[in-house]
N, CA, C and O atoms as a DFTB+ gen file, in Angstrom:
408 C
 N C O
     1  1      30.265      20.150     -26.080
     2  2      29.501      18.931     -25.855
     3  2      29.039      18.836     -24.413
     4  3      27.982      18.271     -24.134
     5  1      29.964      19.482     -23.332
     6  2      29.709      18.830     -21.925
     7  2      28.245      19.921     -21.823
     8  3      27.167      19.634     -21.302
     9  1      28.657      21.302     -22.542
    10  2      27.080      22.233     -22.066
    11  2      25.801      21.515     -22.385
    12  3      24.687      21.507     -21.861
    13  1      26.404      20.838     -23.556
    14  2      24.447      20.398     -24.087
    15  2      24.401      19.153     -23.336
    16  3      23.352      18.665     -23.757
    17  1      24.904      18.280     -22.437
    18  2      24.730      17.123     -22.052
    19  2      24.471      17.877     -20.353
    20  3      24.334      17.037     -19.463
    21  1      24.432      18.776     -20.089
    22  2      24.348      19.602     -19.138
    23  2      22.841      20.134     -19.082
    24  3      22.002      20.225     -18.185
    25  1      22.882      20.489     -20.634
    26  2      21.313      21.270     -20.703
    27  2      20.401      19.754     -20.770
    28  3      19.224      19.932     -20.458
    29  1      20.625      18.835     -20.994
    30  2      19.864      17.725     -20.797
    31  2      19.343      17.259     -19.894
    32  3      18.174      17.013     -19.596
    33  1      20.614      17.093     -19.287
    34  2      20.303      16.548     -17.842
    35  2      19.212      17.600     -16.693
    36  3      18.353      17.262     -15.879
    37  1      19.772      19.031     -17.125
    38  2      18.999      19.655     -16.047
    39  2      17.658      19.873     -16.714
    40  3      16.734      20.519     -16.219
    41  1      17.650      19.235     -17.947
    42  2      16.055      19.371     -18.532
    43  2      15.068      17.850     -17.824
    44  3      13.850      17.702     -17.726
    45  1      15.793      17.262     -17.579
    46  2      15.463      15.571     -17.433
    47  2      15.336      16.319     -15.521
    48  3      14.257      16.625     -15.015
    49  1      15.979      16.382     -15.182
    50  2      16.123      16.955     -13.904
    51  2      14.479      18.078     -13.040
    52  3      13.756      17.963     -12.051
    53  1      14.616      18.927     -14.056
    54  2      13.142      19.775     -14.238
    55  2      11.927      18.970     -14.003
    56  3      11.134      19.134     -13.076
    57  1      11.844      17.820     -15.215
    58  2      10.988      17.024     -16.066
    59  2      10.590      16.442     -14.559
    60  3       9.468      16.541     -14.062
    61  1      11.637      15.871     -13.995
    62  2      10.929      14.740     -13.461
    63  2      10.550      15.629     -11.560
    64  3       9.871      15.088     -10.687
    65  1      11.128      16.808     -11.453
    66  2      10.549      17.355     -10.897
    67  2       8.864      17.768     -10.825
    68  3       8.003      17.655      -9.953
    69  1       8.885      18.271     -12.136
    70  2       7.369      18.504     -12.210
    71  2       6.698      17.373     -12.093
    72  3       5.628      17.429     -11.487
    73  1       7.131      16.137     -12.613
    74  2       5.935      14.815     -12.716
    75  2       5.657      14.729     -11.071
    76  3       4.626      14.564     -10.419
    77  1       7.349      14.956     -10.628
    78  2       6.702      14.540      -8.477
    79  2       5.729      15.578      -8.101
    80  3       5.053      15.286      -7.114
    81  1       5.464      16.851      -8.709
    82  2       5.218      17.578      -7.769
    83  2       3.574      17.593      -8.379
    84  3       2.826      18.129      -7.561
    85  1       3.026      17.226      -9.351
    86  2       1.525      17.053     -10.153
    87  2       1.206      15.666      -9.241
    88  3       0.492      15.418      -8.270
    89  1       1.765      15.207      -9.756
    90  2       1.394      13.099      -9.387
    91  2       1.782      13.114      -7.607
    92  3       1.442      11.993      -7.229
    93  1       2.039      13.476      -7.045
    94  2       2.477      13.518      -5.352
    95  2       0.654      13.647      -4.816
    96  3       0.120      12.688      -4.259
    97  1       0.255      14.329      -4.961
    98  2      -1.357      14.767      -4.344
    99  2      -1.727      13.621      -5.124
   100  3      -2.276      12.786      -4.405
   101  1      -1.665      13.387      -5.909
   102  2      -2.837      12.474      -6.318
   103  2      -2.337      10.997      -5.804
   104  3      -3.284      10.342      -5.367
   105  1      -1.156      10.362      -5.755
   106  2      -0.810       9.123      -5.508
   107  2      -1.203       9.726      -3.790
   108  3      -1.985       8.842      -3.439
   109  1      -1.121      10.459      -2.884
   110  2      -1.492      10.731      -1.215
   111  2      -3.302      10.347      -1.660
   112  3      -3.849       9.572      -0.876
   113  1      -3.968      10.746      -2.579
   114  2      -5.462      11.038      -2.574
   115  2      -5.648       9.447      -2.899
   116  3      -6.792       9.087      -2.623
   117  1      -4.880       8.476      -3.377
   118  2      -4.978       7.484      -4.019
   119  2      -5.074       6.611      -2.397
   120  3      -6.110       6.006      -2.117
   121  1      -4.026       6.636      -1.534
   122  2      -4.125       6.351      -0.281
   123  2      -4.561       6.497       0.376
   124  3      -4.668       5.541       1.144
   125  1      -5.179       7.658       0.724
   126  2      -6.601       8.258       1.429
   127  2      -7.854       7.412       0.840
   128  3      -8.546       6.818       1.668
   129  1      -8.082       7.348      -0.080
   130  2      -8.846       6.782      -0.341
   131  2      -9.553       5.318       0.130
   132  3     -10.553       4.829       0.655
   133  1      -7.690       4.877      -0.730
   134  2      -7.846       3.060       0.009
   135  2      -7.607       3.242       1.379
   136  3      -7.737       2.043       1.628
   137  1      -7.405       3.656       2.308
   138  2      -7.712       3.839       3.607
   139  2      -8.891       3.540       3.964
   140  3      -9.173       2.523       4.596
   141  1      -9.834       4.554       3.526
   142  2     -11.107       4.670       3.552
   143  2     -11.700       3.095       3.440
   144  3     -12.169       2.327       4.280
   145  1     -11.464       2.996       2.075
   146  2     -11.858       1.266       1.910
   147  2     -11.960       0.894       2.696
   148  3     -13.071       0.684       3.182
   149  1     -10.503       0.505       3.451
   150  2     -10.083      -0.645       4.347
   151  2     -10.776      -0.321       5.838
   152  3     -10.918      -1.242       6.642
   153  1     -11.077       0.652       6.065
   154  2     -12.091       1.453       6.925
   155  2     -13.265       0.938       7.291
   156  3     -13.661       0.732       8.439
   157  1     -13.981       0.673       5.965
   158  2     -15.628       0.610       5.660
   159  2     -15.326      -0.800       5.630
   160  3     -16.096      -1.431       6.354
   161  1     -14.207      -1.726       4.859
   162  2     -14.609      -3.067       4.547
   163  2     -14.258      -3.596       6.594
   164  3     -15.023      -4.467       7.006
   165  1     -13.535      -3.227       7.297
   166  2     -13.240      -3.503       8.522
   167  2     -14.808      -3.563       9.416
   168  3     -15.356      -4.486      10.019
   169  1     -15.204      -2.123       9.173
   170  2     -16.544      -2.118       9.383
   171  2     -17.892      -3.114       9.222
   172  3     -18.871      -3.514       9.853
   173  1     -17.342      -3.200       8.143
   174  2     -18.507      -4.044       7.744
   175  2     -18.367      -5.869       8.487
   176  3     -19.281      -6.602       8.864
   177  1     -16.712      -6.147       8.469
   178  2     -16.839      -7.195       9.220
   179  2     -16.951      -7.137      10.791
   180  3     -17.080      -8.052      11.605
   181  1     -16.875      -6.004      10.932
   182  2     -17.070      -6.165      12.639
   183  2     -18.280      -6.543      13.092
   184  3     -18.414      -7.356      14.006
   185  1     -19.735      -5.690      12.174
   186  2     -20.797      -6.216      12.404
   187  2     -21.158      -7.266      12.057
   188  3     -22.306      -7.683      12.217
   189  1     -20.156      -7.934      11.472
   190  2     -20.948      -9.470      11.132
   191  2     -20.285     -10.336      12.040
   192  3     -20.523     -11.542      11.978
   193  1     -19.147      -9.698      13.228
   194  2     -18.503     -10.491      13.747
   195  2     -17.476     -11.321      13.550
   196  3     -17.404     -12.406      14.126
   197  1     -16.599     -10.896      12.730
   198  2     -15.924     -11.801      11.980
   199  2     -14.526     -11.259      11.895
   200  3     -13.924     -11.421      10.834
   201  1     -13.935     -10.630      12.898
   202  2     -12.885      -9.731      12.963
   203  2     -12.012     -10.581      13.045
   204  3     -11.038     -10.472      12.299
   205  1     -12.109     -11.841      14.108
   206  2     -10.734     -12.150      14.150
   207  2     -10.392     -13.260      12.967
   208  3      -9.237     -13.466      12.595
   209  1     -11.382     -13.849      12.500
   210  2     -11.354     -14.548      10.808
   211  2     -10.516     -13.702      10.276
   212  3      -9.300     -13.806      10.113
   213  1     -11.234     -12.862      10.017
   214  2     -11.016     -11.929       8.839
   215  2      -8.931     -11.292       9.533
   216  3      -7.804     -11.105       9.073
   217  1      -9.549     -11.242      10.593
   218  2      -7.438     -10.858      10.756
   219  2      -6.550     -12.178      10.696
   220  3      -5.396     -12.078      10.281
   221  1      -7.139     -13.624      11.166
   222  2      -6.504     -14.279      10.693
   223  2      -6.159     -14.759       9.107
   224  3      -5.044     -15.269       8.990
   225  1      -7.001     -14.660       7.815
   226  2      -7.185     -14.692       6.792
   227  2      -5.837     -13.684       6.281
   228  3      -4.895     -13.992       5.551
   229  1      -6.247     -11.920       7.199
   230  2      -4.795     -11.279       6.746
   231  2      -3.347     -11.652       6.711
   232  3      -2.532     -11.545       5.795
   233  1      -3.200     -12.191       8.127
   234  2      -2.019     -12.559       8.170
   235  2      -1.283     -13.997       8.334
   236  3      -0.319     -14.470       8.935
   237  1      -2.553     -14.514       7.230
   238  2      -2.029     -15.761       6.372
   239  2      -1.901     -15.111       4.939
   240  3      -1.042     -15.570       4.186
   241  1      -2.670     -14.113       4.534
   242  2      -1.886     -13.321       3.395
   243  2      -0.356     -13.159       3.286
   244  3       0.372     -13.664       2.431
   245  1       0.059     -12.206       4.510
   246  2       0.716     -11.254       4.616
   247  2       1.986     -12.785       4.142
   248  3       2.774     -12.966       3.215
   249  1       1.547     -13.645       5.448
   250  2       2.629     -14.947       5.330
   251  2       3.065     -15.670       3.909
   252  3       4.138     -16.251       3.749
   253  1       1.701     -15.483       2.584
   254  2       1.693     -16.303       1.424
   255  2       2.576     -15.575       0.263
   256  3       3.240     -16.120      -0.619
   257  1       2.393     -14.190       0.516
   258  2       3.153     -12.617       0.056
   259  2       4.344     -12.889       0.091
   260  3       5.002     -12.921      -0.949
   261  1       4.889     -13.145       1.306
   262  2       6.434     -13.452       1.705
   263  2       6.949     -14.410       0.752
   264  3       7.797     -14.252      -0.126
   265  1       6.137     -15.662       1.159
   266  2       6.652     -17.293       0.843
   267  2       6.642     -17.036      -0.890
   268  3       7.587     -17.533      -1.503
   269  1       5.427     -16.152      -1.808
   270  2       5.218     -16.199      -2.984
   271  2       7.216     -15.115      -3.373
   272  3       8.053     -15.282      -4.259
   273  1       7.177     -14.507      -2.636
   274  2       8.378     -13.578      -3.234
   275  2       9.677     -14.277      -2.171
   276  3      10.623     -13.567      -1.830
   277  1       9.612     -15.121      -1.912
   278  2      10.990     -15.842      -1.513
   279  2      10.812     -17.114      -2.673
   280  3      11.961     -17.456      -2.953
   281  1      10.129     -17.693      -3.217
   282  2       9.958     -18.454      -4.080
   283  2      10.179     -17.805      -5.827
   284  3       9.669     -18.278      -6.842
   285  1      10.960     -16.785      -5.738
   286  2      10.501     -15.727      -6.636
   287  2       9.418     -15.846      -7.649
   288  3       9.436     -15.873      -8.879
   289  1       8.406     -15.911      -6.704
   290  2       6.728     -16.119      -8.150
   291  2       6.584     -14.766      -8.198
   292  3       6.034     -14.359      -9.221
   293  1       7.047     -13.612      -7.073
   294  2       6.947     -12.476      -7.017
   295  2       7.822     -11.186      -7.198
   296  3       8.991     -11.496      -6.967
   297  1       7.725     -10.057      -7.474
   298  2       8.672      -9.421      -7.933
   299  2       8.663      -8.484      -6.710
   300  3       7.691      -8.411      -5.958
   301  1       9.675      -7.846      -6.564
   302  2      10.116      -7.337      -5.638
   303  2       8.970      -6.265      -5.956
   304  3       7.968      -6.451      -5.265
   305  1       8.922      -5.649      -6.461
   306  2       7.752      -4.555      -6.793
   307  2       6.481      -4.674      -6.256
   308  3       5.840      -4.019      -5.433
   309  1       6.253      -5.746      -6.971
   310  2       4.735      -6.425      -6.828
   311  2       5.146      -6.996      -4.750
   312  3       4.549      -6.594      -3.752
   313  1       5.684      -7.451      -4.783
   314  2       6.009      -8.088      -3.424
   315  2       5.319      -6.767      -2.696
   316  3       4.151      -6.528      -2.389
   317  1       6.625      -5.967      -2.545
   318  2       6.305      -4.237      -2.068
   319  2       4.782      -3.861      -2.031
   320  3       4.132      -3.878      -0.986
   321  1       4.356      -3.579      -3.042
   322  2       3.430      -3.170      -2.658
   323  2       2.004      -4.136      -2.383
   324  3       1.005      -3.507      -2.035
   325  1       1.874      -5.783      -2.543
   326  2       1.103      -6.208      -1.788
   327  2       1.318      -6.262      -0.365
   328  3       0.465      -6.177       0.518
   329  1       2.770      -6.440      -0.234
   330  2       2.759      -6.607       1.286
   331  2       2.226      -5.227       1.912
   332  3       1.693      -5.274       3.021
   333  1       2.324      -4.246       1.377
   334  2       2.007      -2.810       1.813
   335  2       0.360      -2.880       1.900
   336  3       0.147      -2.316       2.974
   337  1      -0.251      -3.062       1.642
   338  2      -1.675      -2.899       1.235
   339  2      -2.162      -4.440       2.041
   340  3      -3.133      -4.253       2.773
   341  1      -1.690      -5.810       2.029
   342  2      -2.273      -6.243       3.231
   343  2      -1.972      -5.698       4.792
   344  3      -2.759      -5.825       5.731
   345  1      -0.923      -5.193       4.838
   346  2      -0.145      -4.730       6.185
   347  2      -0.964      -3.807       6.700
   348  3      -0.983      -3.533       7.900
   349  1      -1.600      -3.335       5.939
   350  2      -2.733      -1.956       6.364
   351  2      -3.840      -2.057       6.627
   352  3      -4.586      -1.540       7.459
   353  1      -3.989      -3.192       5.406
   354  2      -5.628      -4.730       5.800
   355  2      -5.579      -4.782       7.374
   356  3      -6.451      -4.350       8.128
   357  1      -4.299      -5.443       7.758
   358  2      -4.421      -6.589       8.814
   359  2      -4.500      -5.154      10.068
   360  3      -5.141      -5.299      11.109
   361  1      -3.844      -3.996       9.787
   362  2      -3.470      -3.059      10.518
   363  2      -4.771      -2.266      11.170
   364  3      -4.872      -1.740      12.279
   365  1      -5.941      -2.388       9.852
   366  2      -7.077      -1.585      10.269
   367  2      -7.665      -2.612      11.095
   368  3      -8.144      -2.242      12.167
   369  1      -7.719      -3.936      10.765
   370  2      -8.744      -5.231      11.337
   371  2      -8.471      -4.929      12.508
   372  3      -9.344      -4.549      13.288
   373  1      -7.036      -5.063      12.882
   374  2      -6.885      -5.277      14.266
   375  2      -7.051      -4.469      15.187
   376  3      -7.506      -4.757      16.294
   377  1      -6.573      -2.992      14.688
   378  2      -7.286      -1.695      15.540
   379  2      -8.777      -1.727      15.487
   380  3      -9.376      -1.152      16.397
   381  1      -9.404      -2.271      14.622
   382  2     -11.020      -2.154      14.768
   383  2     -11.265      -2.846      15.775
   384  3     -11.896      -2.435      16.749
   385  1     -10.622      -4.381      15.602
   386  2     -11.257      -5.210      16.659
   387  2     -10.873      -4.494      18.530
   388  3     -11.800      -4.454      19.340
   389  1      -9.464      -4.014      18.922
   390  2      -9.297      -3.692      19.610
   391  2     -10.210      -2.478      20.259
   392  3     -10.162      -2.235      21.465
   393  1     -10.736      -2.013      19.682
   394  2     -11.745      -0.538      19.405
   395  2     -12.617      -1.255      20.002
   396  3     -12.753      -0.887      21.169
   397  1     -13.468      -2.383      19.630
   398  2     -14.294      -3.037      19.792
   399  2     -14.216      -3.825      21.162
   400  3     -15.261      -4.348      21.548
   401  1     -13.032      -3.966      21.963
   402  2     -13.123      -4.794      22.850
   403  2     -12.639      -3.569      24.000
   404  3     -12.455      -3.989      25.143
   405  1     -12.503      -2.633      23.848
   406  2     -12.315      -1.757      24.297
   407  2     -11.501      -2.077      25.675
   408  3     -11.150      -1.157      26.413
């Protein structure tokens, strides 16, 4: 019994090896990407002037993110990864604007 619960595990073991090592490039290409986004949408508010709006707007996000997942409306998951993805919002705004004021 212990061999075949052995051959399982190192089959489950394999398994989920291969899923990291297919899905790894593509969840990095998935981030590259939204990078990019947050890149072009930064861009686009700089020329309209609107950088420090637009960074204050972020990090009244970042603040509503918190308050929504200390209130548990949010799941730790979901928490995670919005806070991750405004943090990078507010992260590009503010290096743009700094870029900008050189």
């Amino acid at each position: 019994m212990s061999g075949t619960v052995a051959a399982v595990l190192l089959a489950v073991l394999a398994g989920a090896g291969a899923v990291l090592a297919v899905g790894w490039p593509l969840l990095r290409r998935e981030d590259t990407e939204r990078r990019r986004a947050l890149e072009e949408e930064a861009a686009a508010v700089d020329r309209a002037g609107a950088l420090d709006e637009a960074i204050e707007r972020s990090l009244a996000s970042i603040r509503e993110i918190e308050a929504d997942h200390r209130a548990g409306h949010l799941s730790d998951e979901d928490h995670a990864e919005l806070d991750r993805l405004e943090r990078a919002r507010a992260a590009v705004l503010i290096r743009r604007r700094d870029e900008s004021r050189g």
